[in-house]
N, C-alpha and C positions, 0 to 999 in steps of 0.2 A: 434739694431743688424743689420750688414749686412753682406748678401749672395751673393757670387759670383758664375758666371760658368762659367767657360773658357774652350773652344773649339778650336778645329783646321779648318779652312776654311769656308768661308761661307756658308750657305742653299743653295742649287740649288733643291732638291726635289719640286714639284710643290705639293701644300699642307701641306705641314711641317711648313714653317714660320708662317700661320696662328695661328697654336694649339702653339706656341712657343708664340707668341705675345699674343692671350688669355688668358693663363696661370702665363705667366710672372707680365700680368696686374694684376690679381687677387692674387701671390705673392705680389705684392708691394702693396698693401693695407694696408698688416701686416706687413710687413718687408721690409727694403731698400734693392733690387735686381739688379743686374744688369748682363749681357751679355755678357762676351768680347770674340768676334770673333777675335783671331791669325791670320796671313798673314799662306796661303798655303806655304810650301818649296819649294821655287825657283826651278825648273828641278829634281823634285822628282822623277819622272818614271828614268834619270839617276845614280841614287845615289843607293846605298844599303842599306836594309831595319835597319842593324843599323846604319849607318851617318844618314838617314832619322829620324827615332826615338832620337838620340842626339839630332839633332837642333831642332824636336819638344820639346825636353825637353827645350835647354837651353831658348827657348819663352816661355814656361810656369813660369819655375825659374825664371825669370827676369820680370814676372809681379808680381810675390809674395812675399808678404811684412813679414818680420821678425815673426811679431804675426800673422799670418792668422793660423786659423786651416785648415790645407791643406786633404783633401776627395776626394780618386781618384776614378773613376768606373772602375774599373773593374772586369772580370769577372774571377776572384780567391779571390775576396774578400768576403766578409762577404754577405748572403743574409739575408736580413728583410722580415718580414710582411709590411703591411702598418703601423699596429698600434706599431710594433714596432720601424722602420723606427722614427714615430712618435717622441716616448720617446729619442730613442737616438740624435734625433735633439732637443731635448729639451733640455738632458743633453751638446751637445756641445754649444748652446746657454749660459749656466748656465756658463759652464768653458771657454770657449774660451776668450782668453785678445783680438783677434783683429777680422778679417771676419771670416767667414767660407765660405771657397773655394774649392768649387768642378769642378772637373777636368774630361775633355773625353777626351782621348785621340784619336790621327788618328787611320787608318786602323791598325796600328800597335802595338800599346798599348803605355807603356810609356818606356822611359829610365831607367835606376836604381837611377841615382841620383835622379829622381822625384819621385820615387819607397820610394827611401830613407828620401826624405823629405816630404813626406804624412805621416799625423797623422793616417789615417784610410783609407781602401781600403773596399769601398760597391761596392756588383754585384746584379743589378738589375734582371739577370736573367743567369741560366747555357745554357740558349740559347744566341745564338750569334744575334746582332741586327745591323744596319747599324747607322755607329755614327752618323747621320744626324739624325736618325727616335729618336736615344735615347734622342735626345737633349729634345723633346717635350715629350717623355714619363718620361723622370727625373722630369722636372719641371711641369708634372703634377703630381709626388709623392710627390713633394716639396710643390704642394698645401694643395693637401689631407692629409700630414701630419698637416700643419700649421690648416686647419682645424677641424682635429683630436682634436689639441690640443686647440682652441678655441669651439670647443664644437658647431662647424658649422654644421650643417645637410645635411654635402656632402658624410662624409663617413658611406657604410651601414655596419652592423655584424650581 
């Protein structure tokens, strides 16, 4: 099985890339993982927040492959537990024909047509978080599930 996460713009947070790279590693142990950082939009501060949101979308579309099960964050989506987080990665492991690709969107959220070709929209929380920070808190729920369900002694109940 593999897991993607595609983002908009590089880490610039001084301390975020570390728990992203820690994390990341201890994902790929179990599962083929990977990273991909999107090019920021060209003169974004001139543009409006939907042409901004569009051409975030059509970079996201144009890295996803026909069979990916596509997984956005956002925050009107579905909230889990951990343990439940858990099961439900389990069950798209079980059904998905290609990756499972989860999705952060910029400052903005996402387009409709990304809206519309996500399988499943998760919110990590009804608070609002900076896309950078969620990077490394995703992929540490992405662990402690994997752990969950390996029966790792990282998550406590």
């Amino acid at each position: 099985m593999q897991i993607a996460l595609y983002v908009i713009g590089k880490t610039n947070l001084q301390g975020v890339q570390p728990l992203i790279d820690e994390y990341s590693k201890r994902v790929n142990r179990f599962v083929k993982f990977e990273m991909l950082v999107l090019a920021d939009i060209k003169n974004a501060g001139s543009q409006t927040v939907d042409i901004l949101v569009d051409k975030e979308g059509v970079s996201f579309l144009s890295n996803i492959k026909r069979d990916d099960f596509v997984v956005i964050l956002d925050e009107r989506g579905t909230q889990l537990s951990s343990i439940a987080f858990a099961d439900k990665l389990q069950d798209m492991m079980s059904t998905a024909r290609g990756r499972i690709v989860f999705l952060i969107g910029g400052a903005y959220g996402f387009s409709q047509d990304v809206i519309n070709r996500s399988n499943y929209s998760l919110s990590l929380s009804k608070m609002t978080f900076n896309h950078q920070m969620v990077r490394a808190i995703f992929i540490e729920q992405l662990y402690r599930s994997i752990a969950i369900l390996k029966g790792l002694p990282y998550h406590h109940e």
